[in-house]
N, C-alpha and C positions, 0 to 999 in steps of 0.2 A: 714913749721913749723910742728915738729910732731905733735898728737893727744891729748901725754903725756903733752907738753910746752902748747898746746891749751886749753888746758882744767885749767891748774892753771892758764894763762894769765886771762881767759874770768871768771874763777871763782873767781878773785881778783876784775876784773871788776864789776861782780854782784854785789861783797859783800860791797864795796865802794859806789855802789848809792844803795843797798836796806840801807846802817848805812846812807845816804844825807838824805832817804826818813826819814827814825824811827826819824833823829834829828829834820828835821822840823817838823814831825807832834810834837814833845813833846814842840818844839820850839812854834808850836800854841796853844797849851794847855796854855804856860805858859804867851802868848801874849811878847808885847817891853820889852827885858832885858838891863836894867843897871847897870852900874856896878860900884861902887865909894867904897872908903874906907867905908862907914858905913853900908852899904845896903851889902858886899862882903861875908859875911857869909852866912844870909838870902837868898841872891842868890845862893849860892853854894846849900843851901837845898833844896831850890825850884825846881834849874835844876836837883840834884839827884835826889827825888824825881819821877823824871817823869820816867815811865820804856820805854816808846821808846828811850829817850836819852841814858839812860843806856844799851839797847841792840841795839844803833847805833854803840855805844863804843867797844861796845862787835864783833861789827861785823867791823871795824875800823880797831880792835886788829888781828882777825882771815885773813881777808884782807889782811893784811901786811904781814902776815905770809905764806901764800897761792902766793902773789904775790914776794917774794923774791926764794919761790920756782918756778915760772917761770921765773923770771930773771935769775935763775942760769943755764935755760936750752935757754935761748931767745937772743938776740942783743936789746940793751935797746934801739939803732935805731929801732927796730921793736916794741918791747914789749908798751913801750911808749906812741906812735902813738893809740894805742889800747883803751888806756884809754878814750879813744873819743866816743867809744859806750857809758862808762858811762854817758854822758851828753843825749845821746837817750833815756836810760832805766829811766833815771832821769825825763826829760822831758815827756814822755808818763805816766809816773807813778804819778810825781806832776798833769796831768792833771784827772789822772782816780780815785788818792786815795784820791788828796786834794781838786782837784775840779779849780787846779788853768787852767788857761785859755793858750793857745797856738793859736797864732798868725800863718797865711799864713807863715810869711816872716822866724817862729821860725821854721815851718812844713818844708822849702824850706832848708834851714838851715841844717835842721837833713837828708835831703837826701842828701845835699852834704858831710856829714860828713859820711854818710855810705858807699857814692861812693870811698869817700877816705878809709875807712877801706878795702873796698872787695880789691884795687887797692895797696895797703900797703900789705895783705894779700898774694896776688898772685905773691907777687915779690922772 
């Protein structure tokens, strides 16, 4: 894979779990959402309102944009597969930003997810 394709694959990557990260933490701000005919406006305020949801969105949009520009250079059998660091960046970052908790078996987990990336990688 060139540098050119590696760089917007793993930049679509970043920008997809740093907009996971921004939604949950706005998600925590706003605690349990529900969602019913009456309450549906109210809700809608509430979660604009929050500006990490609003700049997960933001980075959602730029994401997709960033990652069709490496589709058009990649094998979407390759590109794909990649999307699996997001769950890494995700995972390490819910533990560092939110505080949430990672398990041995989730730690064991994400090495074999990166084993598979280097090994997807090198092919």
């Amino acid at each position: 894979m060139k540098s050119t394709a590696l760089m917007f694959i793993l930049s679509g990557v970043l920008l997809n779990a740093v907009a996971q990260l921004l939604l949950k933490a706005g998600t925590n701000r706003l605690g349990v959402i529900s969602l019913d005919f009456q309450n549906a406006w109210p809700t809608f305020i509430a979660v604009a309102s929050q500006w990490p949801i609003m700049a997960g969105m933001v980075c959602y949009g730029v994401s997709l944009v960033v990652w069709i520009m490496g589709l058009s250079r990649v094998d979407v059998t390759i590109a794909y597969p990649m999307l699996s660091i997001g769950y890494v960046i995700n995972a390490l970052g819910a533990y560092w930003l939110l505080g949430e908790a990672i398990s041995m078996q989730r730690l064991i987990a994400i090495g074999v997810i990166l084993v598979g990336v280097v090994l997807l990688y090198r092919t």
